[in-house]
C-alpha positions as CSV (number, residue, x, y, z in Angstrom):
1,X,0.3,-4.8,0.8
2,X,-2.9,-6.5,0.7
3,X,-5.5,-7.1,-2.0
4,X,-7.7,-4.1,0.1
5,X,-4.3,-1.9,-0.1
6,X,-3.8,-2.4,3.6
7,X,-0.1,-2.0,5.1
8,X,1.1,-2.5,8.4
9,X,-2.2,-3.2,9.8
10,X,-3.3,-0.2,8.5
11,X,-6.7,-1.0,7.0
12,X,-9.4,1.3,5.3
13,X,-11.7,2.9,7.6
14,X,-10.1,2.5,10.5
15,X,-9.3,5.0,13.0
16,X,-5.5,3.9,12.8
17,X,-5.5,6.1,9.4
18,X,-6.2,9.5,11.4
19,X,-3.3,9.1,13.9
20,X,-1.0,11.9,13.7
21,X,0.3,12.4,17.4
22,X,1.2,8.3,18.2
23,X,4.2,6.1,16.7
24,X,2.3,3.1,17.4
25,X,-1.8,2.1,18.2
26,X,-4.2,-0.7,18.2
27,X,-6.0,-1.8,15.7
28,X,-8.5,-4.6,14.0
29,X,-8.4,-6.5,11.3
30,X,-11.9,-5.7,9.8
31,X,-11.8,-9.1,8.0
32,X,-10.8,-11.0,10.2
33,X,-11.5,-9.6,13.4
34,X,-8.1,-10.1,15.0
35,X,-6.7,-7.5,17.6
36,X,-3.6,-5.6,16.0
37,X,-0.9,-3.0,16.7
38,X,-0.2,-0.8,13.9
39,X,2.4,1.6,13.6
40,X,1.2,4.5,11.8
41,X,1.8,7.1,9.5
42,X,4.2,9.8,11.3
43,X,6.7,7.1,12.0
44,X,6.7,4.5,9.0
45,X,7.3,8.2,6.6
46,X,10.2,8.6,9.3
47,X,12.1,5.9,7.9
48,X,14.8,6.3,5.4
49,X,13.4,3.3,2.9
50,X,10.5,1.7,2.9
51,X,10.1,-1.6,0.4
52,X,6.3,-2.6,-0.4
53,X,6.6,-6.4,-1.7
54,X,3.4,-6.7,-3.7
55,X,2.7,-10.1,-5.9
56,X,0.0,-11.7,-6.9
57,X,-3.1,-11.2,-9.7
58,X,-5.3,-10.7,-6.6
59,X,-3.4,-7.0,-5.6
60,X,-3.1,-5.8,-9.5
61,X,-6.3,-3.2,-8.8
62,X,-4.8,-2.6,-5.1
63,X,-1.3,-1.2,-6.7
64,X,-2.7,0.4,-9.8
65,X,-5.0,2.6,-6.9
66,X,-1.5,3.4,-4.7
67,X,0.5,4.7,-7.6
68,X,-2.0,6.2,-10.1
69,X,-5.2,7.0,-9.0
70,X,-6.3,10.0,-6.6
71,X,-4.9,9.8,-2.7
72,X,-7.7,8.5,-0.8
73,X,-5.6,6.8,2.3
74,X,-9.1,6.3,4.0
75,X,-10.0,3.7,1.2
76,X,-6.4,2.6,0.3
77,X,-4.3,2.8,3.1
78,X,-1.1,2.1,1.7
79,X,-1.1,5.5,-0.2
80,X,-0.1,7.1,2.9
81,X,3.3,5.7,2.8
82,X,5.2,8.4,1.4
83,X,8.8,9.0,3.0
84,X,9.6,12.3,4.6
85,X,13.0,12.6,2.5
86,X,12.9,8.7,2.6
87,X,13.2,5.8,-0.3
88,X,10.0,4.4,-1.5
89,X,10.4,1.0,-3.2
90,X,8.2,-1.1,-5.2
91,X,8.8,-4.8,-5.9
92,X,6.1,-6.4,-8.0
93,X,5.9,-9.7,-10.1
94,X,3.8,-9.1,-13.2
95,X,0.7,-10.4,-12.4
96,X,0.6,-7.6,-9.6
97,X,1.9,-5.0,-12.0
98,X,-0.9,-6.2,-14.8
99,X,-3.0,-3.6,-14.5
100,X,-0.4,-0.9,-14.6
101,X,-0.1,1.9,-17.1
102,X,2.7,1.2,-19.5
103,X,4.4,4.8,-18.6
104,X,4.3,3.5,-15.3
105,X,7.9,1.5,-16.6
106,X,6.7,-1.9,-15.1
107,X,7.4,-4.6,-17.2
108,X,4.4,-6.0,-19.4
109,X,2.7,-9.3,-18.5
110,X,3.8,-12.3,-20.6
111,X,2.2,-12.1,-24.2
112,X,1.1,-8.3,-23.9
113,X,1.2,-5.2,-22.5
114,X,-0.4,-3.6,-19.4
115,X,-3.7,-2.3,-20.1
Protein backbone atom coordinates (compact mmCIF):
# COMPACT_ATOMS: atom_id res chain seq x y z
CA UNK A 1 0.00 0.00 0.00
CA UNK A 2 1.24 3.36 -0.64
CA UNK A 3 1.58 6.52 1.49
CA UNK A 4 -1.70 7.79 -0.90
CA UNK A 5 -3.50 4.33 0.12
CA UNK A 6 -2.99 3.06 -3.46
CA UNK A 7 -2.88 -0.87 -4.19
CA UNK A 8 -2.22 -2.67 -7.10
CA UNK A 9 -2.08 0.37 -9.20
CA UNK A 10 -5.12 1.32 -8.09
CA UNK A 11 -4.76 4.95 -7.32
CA UNK A 12 -7.41 7.72 -6.08
CA UNK A 13 -9.30 9.26 -8.75
CA UNK A 14 -8.82 7.10 -11.27
CA UNK A 15 -11.14 5.47 -13.49
CA UNK A 16 -9.54 1.95 -12.56
CA UNK A 17 -11.74 2.42 -9.14
CA UNK A 18 -15.23 2.18 -11.07
CA UNK A 19 -14.44 -1.10 -12.96
CA UNK A 20 -16.95 -3.63 -12.10
CA UNK A 21 -17.28 -5.68 -15.43
CA UNK A 22 -13.12 -6.21 -16.26
CA UNK A 23 -10.52 -8.50 -14.30
CA UNK A 24 -7.75 -6.44 -15.41
CA UNK A 25 -7.34 -2.53 -17.07
CA UNK A 26 -4.92 0.14 -17.78
CA UNK A 27 -4.03 2.56 -15.66
CA UNK A 28 -1.59 5.72 -14.66
CA UNK A 29 0.38 6.40 -12.12
CA UNK A 30 -0.90 10.01 -11.29
CA UNK A 31 2.55 10.79 -9.71
CA UNK A 32 4.50 9.60 -11.73
CA UNK A 33 3.02 9.45 -14.96
CA UNK A 34 3.93 5.86 -15.87
CA UNK A 35 1.46 3.58 -18.00
CA UNK A 36 0.02 0.72 -15.73
CA UNK A 37 -2.16 -2.43 -15.64
CA UNK A 38 -4.22 -2.75 -12.74
CA UNK A 39 -6.23 -5.58 -11.75
CA UNK A 40 -9.27 -4.43 -10.14
CA UNK A 41 -11.72 -4.78 -7.68
CA UNK A 42 -14.06 -7.90 -8.79
CA UNK A 43 -11.03 -10.13 -9.10
CA UNK A 44 -8.49 -9.09 -6.31
CA UNK A 45 -11.99 -9.65 -3.68
CA UNK A 46 -12.03 -13.13 -5.71
CA UNK A 47 -9.05 -14.30 -4.08
CA UNK A 48 -9.09 -16.47 -1.05
CA UNK A 49 -6.23 -14.22 1.02
CA UNK A 50 -5.09 -11.19 0.36
CA UNK A 51 -1.77 -9.85 2.55
CA UNK A 52 -1.31 -5.87 2.57
CA UNK A 53 2.49 -5.38 3.71
CA UNK A 54 2.42 -1.83 4.97
CA UNK A 55 5.71 -0.18 6.84
CA UNK A 56 6.98 2.79 7.20
CA UNK A 57 6.02 6.33 9.27
CA UNK A 58 5.18 7.78 5.84
CA UNK A 59 1.75 5.26 5.43
CA UNK A 60 0.67 5.57 9.30
CA UNK A 61 -2.28 8.22 8.13
CA UNK A 62 -2.79 5.90 4.80
CA UNK A 63 -3.65 2.62 7.21
CA UNK A 64 -5.40 4.45 9.99
CA UNK A 65 -7.90 5.78 6.78
CA UNK A 66 -8.23 1.83 5.43
CA UNK A 67 -9.22 0.31 8.70
CA UNK A 68 -11.03 3.10 10.64
CA UNK A 69 -12.24 5.86 8.95
CA UNK A 70 -15.39 6.07 6.50
CA UNK A 71 -15.07 3.85 3.06
CA UNK A 72 -14.24 6.31 0.48
CA UNK A 73 -12.29 3.94 -2.20
CA UNK A 74 -12.26 7.06 -4.54
CA UNK A 75 -9.81 8.83 -2.08
CA UNK A 76 -8.21 5.67 -0.59
CA UNK A 77 -8.14 2.97 -2.81
CA UNK A 78 -6.97 0.30 -0.82
CA UNK A 79 -10.39 0.22 1.12
CA UNK A 80 -11.83 -1.61 -1.56
CA UNK A 81 -10.03 -4.71 -0.89
CA UNK A 82 -12.39 -6.60 1.07
CA UNK A 83 -12.55 -10.51 0.19
CA UNK A 84 -15.76 -12.01 -1.00
CA UNK A 85 -15.50 -14.91 1.77
CA UNK A 86 -11.66 -14.34 1.49
CA UNK A 87 -8.69 -13.61 4.18
CA UNK A 88 -7.71 -10.14 4.68
CA UNK A 89 -4.32 -9.74 6.31
CA UNK A 90 -2.43 -6.90 7.65
CA UNK A 91 1.31 -6.80 8.29
CA UNK A 92 2.52 -3.53 9.75
CA UNK A 93 5.77 -2.45 11.63
CA UNK A 94 5.03 0.10 14.22
CA UNK A 95 5.88 3.11 12.75
CA UNK A 96 3.05 2.25 10.11
CA UNK A 97 0.60 1.13 12.86
CA UNK A 98 1.47 4.62 14.96
CA UNK A 99 -1.33 6.26 14.37
CA UNK A 100 -3.70 3.46 15.13
CA UNK A 101 -6.36 3.26 17.75
CA UNK A 102 -5.25 1.16 20.60
CA UNK A 103 -8.65 -1.13 20.26
CA UNK A 104 -7.42 -1.60 16.97
CA UNK A 105 -4.95 -4.55 18.85
CA UNK A 106 -1.76 -3.26 17.03
CA UNK A 107 1.06 -3.09 19.12
CA UNK A 108 2.10 0.41 20.55
CA UNK A 109 5.14 2.34 19.14
CA UNK A 110 8.25 2.05 21.35
CA UNK A 111 7.88 4.31 24.50
CA UNK A 112 4.01 4.90 24.12
CA UNK A 113 0.95 4.07 22.93
CA UNK A 114 -0.95 4.79 19.66
CA UNK A 115 -2.68 7.98 19.74
Amino acid sequence: MGEDGHTASLFPGTAALHVRDRWCVPSVAPKIGGDRVTLTYPILNAARRIVFLVTGAGKSKALRSVLVDPVDVGQCPAQGIRPDGGELIWLTDRSAASALPAETGADPPPGGSPT
